[in-house]
BAMARVEX-751263 format. One record per residue: residue in one letter; x, y, z of N, C-alpha, C in turn. Coordinates in steps of 0.1 Angstrom, whole numbers, padded with zeros to 4 digits, always signed. Example, Ala and Ser with C-alpha at 12.3 -4.5 7.8 and 13.67 -1.06 7.14 Angstrom:
BEGIN
A+0132-0057+0078+0123-0045+0078+0132-0033+0078S+0128-0022+0071+0137-0011+0071+0129+0000+0079
***
This chain:
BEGIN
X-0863-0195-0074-0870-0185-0066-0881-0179-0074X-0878-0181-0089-0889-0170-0094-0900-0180-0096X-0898-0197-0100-0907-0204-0104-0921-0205-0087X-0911-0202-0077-0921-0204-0065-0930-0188-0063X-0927-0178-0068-0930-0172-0067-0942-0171-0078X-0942-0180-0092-0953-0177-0101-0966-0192-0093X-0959-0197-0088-0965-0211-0082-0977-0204-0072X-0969-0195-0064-0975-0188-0054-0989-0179-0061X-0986-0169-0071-0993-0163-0075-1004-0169-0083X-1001-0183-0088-1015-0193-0097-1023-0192-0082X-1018-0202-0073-1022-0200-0059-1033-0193-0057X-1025-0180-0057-1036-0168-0053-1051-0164-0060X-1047-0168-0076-1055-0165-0085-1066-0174-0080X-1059-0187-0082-1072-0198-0081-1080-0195-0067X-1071-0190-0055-1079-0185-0045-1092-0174-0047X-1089-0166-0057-1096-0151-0059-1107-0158-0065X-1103-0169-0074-1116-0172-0077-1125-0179-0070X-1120-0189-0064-1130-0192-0052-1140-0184-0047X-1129-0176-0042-1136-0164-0032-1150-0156-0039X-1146-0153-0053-1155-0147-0062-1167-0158-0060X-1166-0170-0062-1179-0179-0067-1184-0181-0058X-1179-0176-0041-1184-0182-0032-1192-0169-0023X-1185-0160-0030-1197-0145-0027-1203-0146-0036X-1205-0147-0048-1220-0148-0059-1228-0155-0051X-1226-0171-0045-1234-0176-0038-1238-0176-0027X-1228-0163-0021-1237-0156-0008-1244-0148-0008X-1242-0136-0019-1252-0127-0021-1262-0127-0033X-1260-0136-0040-1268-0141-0051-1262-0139-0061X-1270-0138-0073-1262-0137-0085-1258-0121-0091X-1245-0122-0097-1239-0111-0101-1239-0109-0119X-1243-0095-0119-1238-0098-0136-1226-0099-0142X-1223-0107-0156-1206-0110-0160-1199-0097-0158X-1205-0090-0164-1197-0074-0166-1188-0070-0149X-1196-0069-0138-1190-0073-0123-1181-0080-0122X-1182-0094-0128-1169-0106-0123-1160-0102-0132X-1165-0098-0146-1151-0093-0153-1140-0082-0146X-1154-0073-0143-1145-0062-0136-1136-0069-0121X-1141-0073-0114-1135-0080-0105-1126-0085-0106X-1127-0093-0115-1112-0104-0121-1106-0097-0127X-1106-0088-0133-1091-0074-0141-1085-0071-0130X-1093-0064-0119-1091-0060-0108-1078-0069-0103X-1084-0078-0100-1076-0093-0093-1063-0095-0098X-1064-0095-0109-1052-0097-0117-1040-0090-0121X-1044-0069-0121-1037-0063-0117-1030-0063-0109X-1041-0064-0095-1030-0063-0080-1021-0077-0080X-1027-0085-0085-1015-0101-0088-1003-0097-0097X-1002-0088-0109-0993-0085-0116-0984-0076-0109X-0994-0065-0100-0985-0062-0096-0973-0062-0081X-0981-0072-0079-0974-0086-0069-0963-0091-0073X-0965-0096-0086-0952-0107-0092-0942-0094-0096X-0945-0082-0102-0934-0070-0104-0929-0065-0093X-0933-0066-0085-0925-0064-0069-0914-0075-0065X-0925-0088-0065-0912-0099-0065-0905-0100-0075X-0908-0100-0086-0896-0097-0092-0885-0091-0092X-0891-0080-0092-0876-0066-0085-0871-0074-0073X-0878-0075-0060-0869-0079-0054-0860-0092-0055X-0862-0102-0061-0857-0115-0066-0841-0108-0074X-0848-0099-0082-0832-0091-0088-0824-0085-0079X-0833-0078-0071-0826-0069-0060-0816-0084-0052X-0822-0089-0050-0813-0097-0044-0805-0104-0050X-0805-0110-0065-0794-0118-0070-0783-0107-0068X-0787-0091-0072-0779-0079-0073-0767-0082-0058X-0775-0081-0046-0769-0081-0034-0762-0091-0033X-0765-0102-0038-0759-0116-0029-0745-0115-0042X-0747-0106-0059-0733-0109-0061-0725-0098-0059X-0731-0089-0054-0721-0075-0045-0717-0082-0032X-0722-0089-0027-0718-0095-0014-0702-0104-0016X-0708-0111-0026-0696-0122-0033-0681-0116-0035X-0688-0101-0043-0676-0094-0046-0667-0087-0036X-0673-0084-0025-0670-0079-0012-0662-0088-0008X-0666-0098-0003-0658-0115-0001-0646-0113-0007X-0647-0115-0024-0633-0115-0024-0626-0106-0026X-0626-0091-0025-0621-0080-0021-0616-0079-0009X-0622-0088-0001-0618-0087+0014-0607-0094+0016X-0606-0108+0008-0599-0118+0007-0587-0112+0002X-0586-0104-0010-0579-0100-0017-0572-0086-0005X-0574-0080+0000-0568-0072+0009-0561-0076+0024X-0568-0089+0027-0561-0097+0036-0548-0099+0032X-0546-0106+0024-0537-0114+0018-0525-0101+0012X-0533-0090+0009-0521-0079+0007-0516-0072+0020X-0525-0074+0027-0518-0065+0042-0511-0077+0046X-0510-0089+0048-0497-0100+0053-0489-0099+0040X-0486-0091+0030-0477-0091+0018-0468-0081+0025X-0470-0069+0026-0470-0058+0032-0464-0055+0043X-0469-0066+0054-0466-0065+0067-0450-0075+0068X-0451-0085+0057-0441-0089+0055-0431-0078+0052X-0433-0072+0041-0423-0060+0039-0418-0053+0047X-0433-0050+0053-0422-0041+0065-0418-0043+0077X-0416-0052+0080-0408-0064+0082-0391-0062+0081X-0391-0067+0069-0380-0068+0062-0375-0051+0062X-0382-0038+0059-0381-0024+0057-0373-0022+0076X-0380-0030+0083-0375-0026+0100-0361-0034+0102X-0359-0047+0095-0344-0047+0099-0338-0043+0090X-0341-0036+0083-0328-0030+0071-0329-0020+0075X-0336-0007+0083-0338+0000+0087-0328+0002+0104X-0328-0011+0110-0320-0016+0124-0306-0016+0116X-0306-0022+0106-0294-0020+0101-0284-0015+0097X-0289-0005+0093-0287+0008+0088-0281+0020+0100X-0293+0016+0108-0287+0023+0124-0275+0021+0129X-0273+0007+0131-0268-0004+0138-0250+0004+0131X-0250+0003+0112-0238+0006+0108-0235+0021+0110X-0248+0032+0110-0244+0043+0116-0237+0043+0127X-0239+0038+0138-0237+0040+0148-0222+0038+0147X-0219+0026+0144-0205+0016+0140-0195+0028+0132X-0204+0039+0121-0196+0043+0119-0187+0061+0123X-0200+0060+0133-0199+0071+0141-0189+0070+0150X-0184+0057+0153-0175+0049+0166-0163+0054+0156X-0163+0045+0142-0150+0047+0136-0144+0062+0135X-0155+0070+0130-0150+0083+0129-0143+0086+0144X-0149+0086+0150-0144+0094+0160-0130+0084+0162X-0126+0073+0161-0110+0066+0160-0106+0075+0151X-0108+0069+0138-0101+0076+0131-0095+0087+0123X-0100+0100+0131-0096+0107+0126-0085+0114+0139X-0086+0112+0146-0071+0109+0147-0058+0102+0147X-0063+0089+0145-0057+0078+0134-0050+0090+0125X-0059+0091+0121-0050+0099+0101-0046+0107+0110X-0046+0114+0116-0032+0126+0120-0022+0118+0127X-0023+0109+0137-0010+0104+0136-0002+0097+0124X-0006+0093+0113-0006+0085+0106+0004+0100+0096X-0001+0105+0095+0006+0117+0088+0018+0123+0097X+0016+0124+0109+0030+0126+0118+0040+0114+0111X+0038+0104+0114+0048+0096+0115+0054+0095+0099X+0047+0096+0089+0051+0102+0078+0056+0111+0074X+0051+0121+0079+0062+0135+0079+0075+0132+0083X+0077+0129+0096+0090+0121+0104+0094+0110+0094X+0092+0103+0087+0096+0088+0083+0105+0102+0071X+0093+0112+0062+0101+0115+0049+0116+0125+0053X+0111+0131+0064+0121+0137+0069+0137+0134+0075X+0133+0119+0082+0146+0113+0082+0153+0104+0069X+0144+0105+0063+0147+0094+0050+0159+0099+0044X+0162+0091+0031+0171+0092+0022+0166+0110+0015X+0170+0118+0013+0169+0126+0006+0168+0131-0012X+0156+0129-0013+0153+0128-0027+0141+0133-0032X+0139+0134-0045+0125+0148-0044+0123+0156-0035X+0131+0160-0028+0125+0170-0015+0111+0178-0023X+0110+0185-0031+0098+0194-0035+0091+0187-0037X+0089+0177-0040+0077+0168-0046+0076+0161-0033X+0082+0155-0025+0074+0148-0013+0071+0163+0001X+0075+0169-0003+0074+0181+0011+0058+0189+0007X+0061+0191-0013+0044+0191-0017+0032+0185-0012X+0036+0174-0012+0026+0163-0015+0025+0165+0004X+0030+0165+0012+0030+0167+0026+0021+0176+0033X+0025+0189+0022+0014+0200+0025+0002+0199+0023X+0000+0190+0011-0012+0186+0005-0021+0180+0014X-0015+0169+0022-0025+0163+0034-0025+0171+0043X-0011+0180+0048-0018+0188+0062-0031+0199+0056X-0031+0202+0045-0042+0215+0043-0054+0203+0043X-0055+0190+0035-0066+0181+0037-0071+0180+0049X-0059+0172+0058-0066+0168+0074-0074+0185+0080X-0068+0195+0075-0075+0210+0084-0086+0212+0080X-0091+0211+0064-0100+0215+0058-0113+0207+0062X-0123+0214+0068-0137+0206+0070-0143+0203+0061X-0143+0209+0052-0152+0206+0034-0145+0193+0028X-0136+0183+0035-0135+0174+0032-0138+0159+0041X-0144+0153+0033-0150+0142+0038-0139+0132+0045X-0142+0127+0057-0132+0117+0064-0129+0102+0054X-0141+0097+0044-0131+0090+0034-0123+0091+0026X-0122+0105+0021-0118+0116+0007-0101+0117+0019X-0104+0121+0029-0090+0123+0037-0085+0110+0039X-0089+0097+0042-0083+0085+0042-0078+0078+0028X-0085+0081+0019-0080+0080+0003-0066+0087+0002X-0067+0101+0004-0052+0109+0005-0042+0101+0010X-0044+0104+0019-0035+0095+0031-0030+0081+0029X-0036+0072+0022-0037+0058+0019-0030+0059+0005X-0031+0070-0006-0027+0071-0017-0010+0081-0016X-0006+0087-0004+0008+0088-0001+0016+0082+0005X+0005+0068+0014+0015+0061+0015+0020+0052+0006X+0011+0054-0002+0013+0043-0017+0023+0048-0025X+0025+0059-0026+0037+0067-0037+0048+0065-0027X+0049+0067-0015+0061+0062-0009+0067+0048-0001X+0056+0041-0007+0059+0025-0007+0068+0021-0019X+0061+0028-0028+0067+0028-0044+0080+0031-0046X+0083+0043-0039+0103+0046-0041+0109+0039-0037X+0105+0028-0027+0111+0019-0017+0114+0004-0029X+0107+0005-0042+0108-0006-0050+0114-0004-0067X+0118+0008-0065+0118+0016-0078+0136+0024-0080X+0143+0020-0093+0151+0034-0097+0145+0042-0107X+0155+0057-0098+0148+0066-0111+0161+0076-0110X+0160+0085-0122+0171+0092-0127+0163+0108-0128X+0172+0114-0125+0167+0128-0126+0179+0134-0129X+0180+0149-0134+0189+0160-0134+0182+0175-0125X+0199+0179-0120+0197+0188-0116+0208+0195-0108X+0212+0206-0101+0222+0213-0100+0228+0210-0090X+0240+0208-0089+0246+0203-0072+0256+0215-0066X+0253+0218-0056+0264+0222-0051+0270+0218-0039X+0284+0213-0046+0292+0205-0036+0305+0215-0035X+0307+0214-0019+0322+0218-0015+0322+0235-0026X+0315+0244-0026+0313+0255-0034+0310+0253-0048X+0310+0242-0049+0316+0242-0069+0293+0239-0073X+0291+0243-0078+0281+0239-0087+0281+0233-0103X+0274+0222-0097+0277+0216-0115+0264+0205-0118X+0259+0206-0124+0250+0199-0133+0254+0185-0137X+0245+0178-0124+0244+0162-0124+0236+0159-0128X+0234+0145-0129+0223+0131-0127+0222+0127-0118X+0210+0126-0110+0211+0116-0097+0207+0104-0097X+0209+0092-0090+0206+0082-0095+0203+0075-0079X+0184+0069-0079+0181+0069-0069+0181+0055-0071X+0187+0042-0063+0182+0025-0061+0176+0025-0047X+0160+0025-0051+0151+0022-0038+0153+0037-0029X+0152+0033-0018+0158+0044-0005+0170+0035+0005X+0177+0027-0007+0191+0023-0004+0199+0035-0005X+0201+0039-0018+0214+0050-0022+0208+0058-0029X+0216+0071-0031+0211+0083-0036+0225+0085-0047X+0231+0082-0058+0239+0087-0061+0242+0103-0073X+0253+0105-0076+0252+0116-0089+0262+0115-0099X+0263+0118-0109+0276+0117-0118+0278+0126-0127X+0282+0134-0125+0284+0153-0134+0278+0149-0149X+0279+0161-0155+0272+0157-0165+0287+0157-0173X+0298+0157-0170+0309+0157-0179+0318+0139-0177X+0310+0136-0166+0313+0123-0161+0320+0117-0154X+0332+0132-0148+0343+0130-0144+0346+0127-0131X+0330+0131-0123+0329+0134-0112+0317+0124-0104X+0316+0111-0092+0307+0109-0090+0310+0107-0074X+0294+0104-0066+0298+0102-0053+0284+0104-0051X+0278+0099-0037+0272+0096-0036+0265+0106-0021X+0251+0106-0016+0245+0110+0000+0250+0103+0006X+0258+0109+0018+0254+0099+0031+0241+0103+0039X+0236+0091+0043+0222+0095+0046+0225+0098+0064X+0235+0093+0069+0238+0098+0085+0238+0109+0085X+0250+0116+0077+0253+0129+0081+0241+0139+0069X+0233+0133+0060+0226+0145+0048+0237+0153+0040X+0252+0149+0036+0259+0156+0030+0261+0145+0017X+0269+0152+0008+0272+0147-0002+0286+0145-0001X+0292+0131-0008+0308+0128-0009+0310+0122-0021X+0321+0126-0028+0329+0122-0036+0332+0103-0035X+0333+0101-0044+0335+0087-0046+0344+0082-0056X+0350+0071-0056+0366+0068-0065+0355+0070-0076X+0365+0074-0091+0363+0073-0103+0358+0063-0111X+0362+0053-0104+0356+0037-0109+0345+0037-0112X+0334+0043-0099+0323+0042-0098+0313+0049-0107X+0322+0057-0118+0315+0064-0125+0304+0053-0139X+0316+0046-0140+0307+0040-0152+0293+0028-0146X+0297+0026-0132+0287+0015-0131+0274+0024-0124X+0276+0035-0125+0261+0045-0118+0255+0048-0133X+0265+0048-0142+0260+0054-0158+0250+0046-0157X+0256+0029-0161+0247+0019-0166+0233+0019-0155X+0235+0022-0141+0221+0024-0135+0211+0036-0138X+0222+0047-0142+0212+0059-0152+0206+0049-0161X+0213+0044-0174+0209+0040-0182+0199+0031-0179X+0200+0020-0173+0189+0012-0171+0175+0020-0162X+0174+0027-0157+0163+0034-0148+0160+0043-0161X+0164+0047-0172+0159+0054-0184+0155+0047-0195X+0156+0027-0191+0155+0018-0200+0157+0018-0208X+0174+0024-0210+0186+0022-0224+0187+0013-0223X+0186+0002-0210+0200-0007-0207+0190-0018-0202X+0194-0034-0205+0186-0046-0200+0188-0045-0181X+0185-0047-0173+0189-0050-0161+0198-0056-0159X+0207-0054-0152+0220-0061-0152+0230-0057-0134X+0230-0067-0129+0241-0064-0116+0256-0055-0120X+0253-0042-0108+0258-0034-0113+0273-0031-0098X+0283-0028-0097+0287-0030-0082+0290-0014-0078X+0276-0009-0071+0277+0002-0064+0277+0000-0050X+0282+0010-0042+0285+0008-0026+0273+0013-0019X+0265-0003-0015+0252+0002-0009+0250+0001+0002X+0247+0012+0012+0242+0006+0024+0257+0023+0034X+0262+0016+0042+0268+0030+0050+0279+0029+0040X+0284+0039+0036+0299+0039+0032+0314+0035+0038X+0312+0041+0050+0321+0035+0057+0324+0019+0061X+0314+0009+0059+0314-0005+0061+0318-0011+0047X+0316+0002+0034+0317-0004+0022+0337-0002+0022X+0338+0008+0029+0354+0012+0029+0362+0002+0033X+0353+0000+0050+0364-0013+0056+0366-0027+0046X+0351-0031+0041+0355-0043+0036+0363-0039+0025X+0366-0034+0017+0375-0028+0002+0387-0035+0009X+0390-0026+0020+0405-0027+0023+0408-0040+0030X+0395-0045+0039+0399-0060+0041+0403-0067+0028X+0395-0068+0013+0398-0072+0005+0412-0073-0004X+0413-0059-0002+0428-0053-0003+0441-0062+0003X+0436-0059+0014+0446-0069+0027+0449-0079+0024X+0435-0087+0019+0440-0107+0017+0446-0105+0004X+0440-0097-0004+0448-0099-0020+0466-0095-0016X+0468-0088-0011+0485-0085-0006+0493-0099+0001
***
């Protein structure tokens, strides 16, 4: 661009001269000092021709690479708004999603919370007919969920944890012996047993002098005396539930008493 533009301006010059040689020869002759002045003249306005084109020749390389850069600015912003649009995109179904399980868990709540209060009835009722054993500690632990399920400052999975973690302690008795002490009062007499719990099969006790054992019936909730025999083989179930003792088959009467009575005596019978 710029070599056409100096191409242009020889052009012009050689034109100016013409023009000069061709007025001397129309109006006659001129002195040098004229043509000089003339031709400075000429040359200026041509110089200052080519510094115009030149500025603009820059002005424009200027534009056409602000243009360029525009281009790929533009390009570059395209290409981030489909980045973006992808995203959010992906932001609207995790967002549906999100709804979708609210919703789902707005359904559950409203099941389950009274789920968990039946769920604690029938617990209450299950500890209540049961074998009788820790009464303080499970009738505790009882209260503990009724004041939970009442209290609003507790969250409905904080209350399903409760709930889910007592039926776990009372799954656990159902697989476990254990040995405790504590005071009995039988038939008026008070005396200081052991009790000896296998599962929520049997509840037994054996004085602490050893003389004396017998066992819950769980029909009636009373306590009964039981032959003497039975003292040493409840020890060894003390002792093993305190893991003095290896595990070992022990012959206590499990299950109703009375079924344990008849067969004895059927036994009895065929031995006679």
């Amino acid at each position: 661009m710029i070599e056409e533009v100096k191409k242009r301006t020889d052009f012009i010059v050689l034109f100016l001269l013409i023009a000069l040689l061709s007025g001397l020869k129309a109006y006659g002759e001129t002195s040098p000092a004229e043509i000089h002045k003339k031709m400075e003249s000429a040359i200026q306005i041509e110089q200052k021709a080519q510094k115009k084109a030149d500025k603009w020749a820059e002005e424009k390389q200027n534009i056409l690479a602000e243009f360029q850069d525009l281009k790929h600015r533009e390009q570059w912003l395209d290409f981030q708004q489909k980045k973006y649009n992808g995203y959010i995109k992906e932001e609207e179904k995790i967002l549906e999603n999100l709804t979708r399980k609210k919703e789902e868990f707005e359904k559950i709540k409203m099941d389950l919370e009274p789920y968990l209060e039946d769920v604690y009835q029938e617990l209450k009722s299950f500890v209540e007919n049961d074998l009788k054993f820790l009464p303080e500690e499970r009738q505790k632990r009882l209260l503990f969920l009724r004041e939970s399920l009442d209290d609003y400052r507790v969250g409905l999975s904080e209350k399903l944890r409760r709930i889910l973690e007592a039926l776990q302690v009372e799954a656990n008795y159902g697989r476990s012996i254990e040995k405790t002490d504590g005071i009995l009062n039988l038939q008026g007499e008070k005396m200081e047993v052991s009790f000896l719990r296998i599962g929520r099969l049997a509840l037994f006790f054996l004085s602490a002098d050893r003389k004396k054992v017998g066992y819950l019936d769980k029909k009636t909730g009373q306590w009964k005396f039981l032959d003497h025999k039975y003292a040493k083989y409840v020890l060894k179930g003390i002792e093993m539930a305190e893991r003095k003792r290896a595990i070992e088959l022990v012959d206590l009467p499990i299950g109703k008493w009375e079924t344990v009575k008849r067969d004895a005596e059927k036994r009895d019978d065929v031995q006679k």
